[in-house]
C-alpha positions in Angstrom: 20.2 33.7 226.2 23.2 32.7 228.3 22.5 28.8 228.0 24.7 28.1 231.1 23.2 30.0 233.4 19.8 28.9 232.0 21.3 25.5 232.6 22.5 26.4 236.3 18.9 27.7 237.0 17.5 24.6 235.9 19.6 22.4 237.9 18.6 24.0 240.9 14.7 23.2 240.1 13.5 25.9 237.6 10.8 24.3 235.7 10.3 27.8 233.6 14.0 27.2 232.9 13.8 23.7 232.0 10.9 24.3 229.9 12.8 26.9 228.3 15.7 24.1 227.2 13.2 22.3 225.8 11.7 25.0 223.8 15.1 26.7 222.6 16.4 22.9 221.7 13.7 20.5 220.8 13.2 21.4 217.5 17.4 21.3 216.5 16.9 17.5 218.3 13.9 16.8 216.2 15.9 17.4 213.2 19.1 16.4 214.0 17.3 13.1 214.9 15.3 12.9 211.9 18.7 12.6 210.0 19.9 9.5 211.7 16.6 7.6 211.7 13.2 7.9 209.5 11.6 6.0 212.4 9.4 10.0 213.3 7.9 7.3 217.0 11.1 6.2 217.7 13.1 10.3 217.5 10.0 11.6 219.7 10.3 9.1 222.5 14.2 9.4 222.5 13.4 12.5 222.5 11.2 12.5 225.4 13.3 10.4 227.6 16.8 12.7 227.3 14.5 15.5 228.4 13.3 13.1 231.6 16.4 11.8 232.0 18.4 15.3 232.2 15.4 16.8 235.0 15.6 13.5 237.0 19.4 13.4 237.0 19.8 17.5 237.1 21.5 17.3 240.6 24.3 15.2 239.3 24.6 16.5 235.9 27.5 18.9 235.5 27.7 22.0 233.5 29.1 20.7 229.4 30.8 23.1 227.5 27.6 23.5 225.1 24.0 22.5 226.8 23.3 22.0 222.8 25.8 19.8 222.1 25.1 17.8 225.2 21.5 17.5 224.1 22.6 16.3 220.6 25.0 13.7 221.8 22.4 12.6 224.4 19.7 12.0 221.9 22.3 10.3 219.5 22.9 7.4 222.4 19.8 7.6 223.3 18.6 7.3 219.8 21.0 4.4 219.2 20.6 2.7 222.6 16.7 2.2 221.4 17.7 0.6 217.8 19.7 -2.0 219.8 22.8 -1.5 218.5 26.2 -2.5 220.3 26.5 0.4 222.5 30.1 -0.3 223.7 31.1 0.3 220.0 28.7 3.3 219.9 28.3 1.9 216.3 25.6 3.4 214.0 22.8 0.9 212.7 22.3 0.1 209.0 19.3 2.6 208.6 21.4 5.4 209.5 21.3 7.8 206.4 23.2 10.9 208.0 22.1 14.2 205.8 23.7 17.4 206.2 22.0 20.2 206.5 23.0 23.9 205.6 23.4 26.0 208.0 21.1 29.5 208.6 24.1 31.3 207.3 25.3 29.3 204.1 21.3 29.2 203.4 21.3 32.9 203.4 24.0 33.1 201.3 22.9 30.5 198.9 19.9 32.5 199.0 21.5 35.9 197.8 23.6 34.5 195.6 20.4 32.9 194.2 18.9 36.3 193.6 22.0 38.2 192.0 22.6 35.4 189.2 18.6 36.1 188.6 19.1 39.3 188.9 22.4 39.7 186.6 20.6 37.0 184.4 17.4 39.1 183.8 20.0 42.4 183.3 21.8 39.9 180.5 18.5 38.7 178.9 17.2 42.4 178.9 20.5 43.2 176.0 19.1 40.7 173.7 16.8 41.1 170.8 13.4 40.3 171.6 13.3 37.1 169.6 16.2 35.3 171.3 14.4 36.0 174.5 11.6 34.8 173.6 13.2 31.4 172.2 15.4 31.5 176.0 12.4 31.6 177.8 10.4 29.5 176.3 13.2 26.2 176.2 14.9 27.1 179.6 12.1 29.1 182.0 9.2 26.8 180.7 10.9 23.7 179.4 9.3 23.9 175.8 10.7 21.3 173.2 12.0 23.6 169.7 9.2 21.7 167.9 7.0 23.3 170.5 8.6 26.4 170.2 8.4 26.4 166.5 4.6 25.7 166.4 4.3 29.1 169.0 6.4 31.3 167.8 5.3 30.2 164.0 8.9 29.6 162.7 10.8 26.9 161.2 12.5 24.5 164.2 15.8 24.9 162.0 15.2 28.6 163.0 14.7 27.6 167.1 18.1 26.1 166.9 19.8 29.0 165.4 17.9 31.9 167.3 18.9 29.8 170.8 22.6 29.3 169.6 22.5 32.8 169.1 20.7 33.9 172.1 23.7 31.5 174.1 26.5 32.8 172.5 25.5 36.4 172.9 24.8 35.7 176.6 28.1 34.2 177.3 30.0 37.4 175.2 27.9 39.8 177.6 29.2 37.1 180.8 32.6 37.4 179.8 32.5 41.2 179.1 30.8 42.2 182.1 33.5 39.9 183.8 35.9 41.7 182.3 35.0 45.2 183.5 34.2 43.7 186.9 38.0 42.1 187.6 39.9 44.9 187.9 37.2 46.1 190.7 38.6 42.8 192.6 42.4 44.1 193.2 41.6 47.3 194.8 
């Protein structure tokens, strides 16, 4: 979607364009908004009234650079202007609790990053003896205490200490080996 000529369109009366501003946007306002104020009433109606403020002044609006960022900097004031805070200092009020919020493409690659370190995790695990994966997933992947561990796997706790030291330091010699084969890979 071009948004300016969606935006042109709308200022010269189309509703199905307007509506389509609304539907595109809204729910980027909503949580924009939601991150300067908790107050779910007060981000609807400021909502609500950039939306009627934009088709009531649409003849005398001009065309901004990003409709979106338009629409986020009018809900901000508008947001603000409704908390009663000094708007001539365009200052934020003392519930503001600003959040970032990744976006799409650093989710995605939070994501896939997410599912090779399982993935080269699992391929790690899979080289040790039985036993040490056992102890691993039973103290990391369900949170067991060694005495519970001991009482389950019917060994001494002394035992759980020195199978999981084990299973750790043979993980982080297969880390550092497979990193080793893998640098060279990085220079060509």
């Amino acid at each position: 979607m071009d948004e300016l000529e969606v935006w042109g369109r709308f200022k010269a009366g189309s509703e199905a364009d307007f509506a389509l501003l609304y539907k595109t946007y809204a729910p980027v306002l909503l949580r924009y908004g939601n991150r300067i104020t908790t107050d779910k009433e007060l981000i609807r109606d400021s909502l609500q009234q950039v939306y009627f403020s934009i088709w009531k002044s649409r003849e005398r609006i001009g065309y901004p650079e990003s409709v979106k960022n338009y629409l986020l900097k009018s809900l901000r004031h508008e947001i603000i202007r409704k908390l009663k805070v000094n708007a001539q200092h365009d200052s934020l009020p003392k519930e503001y609790h600003f959040e970032s919020e990744a976006s799409y493409e650093s989710t995605l690659i939070s994501l896939q990053t997410a599912e090779h370190t399982r993935q080269r995790m699992a391929e790690l695990l899979s080289q040790l003896p039985a036993r040490q994966r056992e102890v691993i997933f039973l103290r990391y992947y369900t949170n067991l205490k060694y005495d519970e561990i001991s009482a389950i796997m019917d060994i001494e706790q002394e035992s759980v200490y020195k199978l999981t030291y084990k299973a750790i330091a043979k993980l982080q010699q297969l880390l550092v080996k497979s990193a080793l084969v893998l640098l060279p890979l990085l220079f060509f």
